[in-house]
C-alpha positions, 0 to 999 in steps of 0.5 A, spaced: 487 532 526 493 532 530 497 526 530 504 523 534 506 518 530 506 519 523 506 525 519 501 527 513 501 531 508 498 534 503 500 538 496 499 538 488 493 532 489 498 528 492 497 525 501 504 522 504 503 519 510 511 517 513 510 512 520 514 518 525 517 512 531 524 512 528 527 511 535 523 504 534 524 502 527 517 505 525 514 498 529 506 498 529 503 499 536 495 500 537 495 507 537 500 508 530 495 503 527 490 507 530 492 513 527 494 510 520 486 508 520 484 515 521 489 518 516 488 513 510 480 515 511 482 522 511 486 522 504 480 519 502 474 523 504 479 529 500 477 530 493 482 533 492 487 528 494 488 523 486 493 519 491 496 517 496 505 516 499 506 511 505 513 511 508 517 511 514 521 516 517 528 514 519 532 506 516 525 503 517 519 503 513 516 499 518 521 494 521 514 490 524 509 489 529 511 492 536 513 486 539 515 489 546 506 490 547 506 483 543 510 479 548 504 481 553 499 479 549 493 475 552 489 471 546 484 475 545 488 481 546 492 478 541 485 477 536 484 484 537 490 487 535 490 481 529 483 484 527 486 491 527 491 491 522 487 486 518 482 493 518 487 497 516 490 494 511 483 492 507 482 500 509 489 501 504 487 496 499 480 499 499 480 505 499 478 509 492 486 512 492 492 508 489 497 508 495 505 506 493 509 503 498 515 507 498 520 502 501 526 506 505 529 500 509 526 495 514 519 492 512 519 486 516 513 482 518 508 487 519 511 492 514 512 488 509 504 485 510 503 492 509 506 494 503 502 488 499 496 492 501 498 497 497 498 498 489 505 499 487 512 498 491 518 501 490 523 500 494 530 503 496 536 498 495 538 498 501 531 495 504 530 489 507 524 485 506 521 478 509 516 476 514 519 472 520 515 471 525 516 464 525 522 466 528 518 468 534 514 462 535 509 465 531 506 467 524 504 473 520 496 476 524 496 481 518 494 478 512 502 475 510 500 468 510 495 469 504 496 476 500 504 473 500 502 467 496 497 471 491 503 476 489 509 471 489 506 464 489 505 459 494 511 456 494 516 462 495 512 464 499 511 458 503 519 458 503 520 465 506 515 464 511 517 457 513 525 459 514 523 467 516 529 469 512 530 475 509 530 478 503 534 484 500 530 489 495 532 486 489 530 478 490 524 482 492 523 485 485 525 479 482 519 476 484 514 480 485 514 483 491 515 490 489 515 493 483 522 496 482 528 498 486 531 505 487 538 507 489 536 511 496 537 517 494 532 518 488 527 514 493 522 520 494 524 523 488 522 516 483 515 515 487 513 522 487 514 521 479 510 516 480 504 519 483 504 525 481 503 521 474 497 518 477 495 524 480 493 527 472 489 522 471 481 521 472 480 520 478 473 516 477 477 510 473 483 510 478 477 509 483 475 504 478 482 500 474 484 499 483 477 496 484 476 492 478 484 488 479 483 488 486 476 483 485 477 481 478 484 477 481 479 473 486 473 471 481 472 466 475 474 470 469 468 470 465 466 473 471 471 478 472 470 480 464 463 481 466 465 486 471 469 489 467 464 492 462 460 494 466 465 498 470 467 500 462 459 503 460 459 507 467 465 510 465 461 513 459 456 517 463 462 520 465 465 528 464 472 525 465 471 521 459 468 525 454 474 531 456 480 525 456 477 523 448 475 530 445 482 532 448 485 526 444 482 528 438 484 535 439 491 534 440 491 537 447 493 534 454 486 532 457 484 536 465 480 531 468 476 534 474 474 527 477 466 527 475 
């Protein structure tokens, strides 16, 4: 489909969504969050997508919410925009594709929410990153008061959220917000590394490796191990592990067909 605010494409197994409203510091609105919804679902109706790129166009990755279209907001306008970004960014972080969040500059409140539902993040060092609603009278409505403690720890994340500072990329690595940090220039070139790495794999285990993460983190481990076999013994009905083992043992690089 044709889409105004972003730009998708398409090539070697790889999808790349760039949030396109530069002159708005790529800031969420309904109609991106909308068109971002339908594009992720895009990627991952594809077989031949392995992976998935999101970044932004522009000095921003996504500078935040629009808050032009906030500011008017009604209570229950405001649930429903909260619920919209929460469905988007459970799409991200469900979707059967490994999505790496590249960073290339302002990935404030909303942006920065959007990068935790991601896989992996790698950022450029000049990128800015924080989450300061509070300086706005209100806080994170889509996920930050709870993915941000899960990935940095309760108190810096109780720290940055109460202050609303923000941090530059590298204290953002240093705490595990983001994987890495970049000089700018080689943004796109280390994150296209990156996945087209992942885009050589199976497909079938890194639909699995994301889910298995992904709900082992929130559960006991005993039960999250016993998920983890059986997720292991499913991966044995498949053609990709019989081709990844055979090419081991006849030294040869293996080609796995997603099966």
């Amino acid at each position: 489909m044709a889409f105004k605010n972003i730009i998708m494409e398409k090539k070697d197994g790889i999808g790349t969504i760039k949030i396109n409203r530069p002159q708005a510091l790529n800031a969420l609105n309904k109609d991106t969050i909308l068109e971002l919804s339908k594009a992720v679902d895009e990627l991952g109706n594809d077989d031949k997508i392995k992976v998935a790129i999101l970044t932004g166009k522009g000095k921003a990755f996504i500078a935040g919410a629009d808050i032009k279209q906030m500011s008017t907001m009604t209570p229950l306008e405001a649930k429903e925009f909260a619920e919209m970004g929460h469905g988007l960014l459970m799409k991200i972080e469900n979707s059967r594709l490994p999505f790496i969040a590249a960073i290339n500059g302002y990935a404030l409140g909303g942006g920065c929410e959007v990068l935790m539902a991601c896989d992996i993040c790698i950022a450029a060092k000049s990128a800015k990153l924080g989450q300061p609603e509070i300086n706005l009278g209100i806080h994170p409505g889509f996920g930050g008061t709870q993915r941000l403690p899960r990935l940095v720890g309760r108190m810096k994340a109780k720290e940055l959220l109460l202050t609303g500072r923000n941090i530059d990329a590298d204290e953002a690595c240093s705490i595990g917000l983001v994987n890495s940090t970049v000089e700018d220039e080689k943004l796109m070139e280390t994150v296209n590394k990156i996945a087209g790495r992942i885009s050589e794999k199976s497909k079938v285990q890194t639909d699995f490796i994301k889910s298995l993460v992904n709900k082992g983190v929130d559960i006991d481990l005993n039960s999250a191990c016993s998920l983890e076999i059986s997720y292991f013994a499913s991966g044995f009905s498949t053609n990709d592990q019989k081709e990844g083992m055979k090419a081991f043992l006849e030294k040869r690089k293996p080609v796995f067909k997603g099966k």
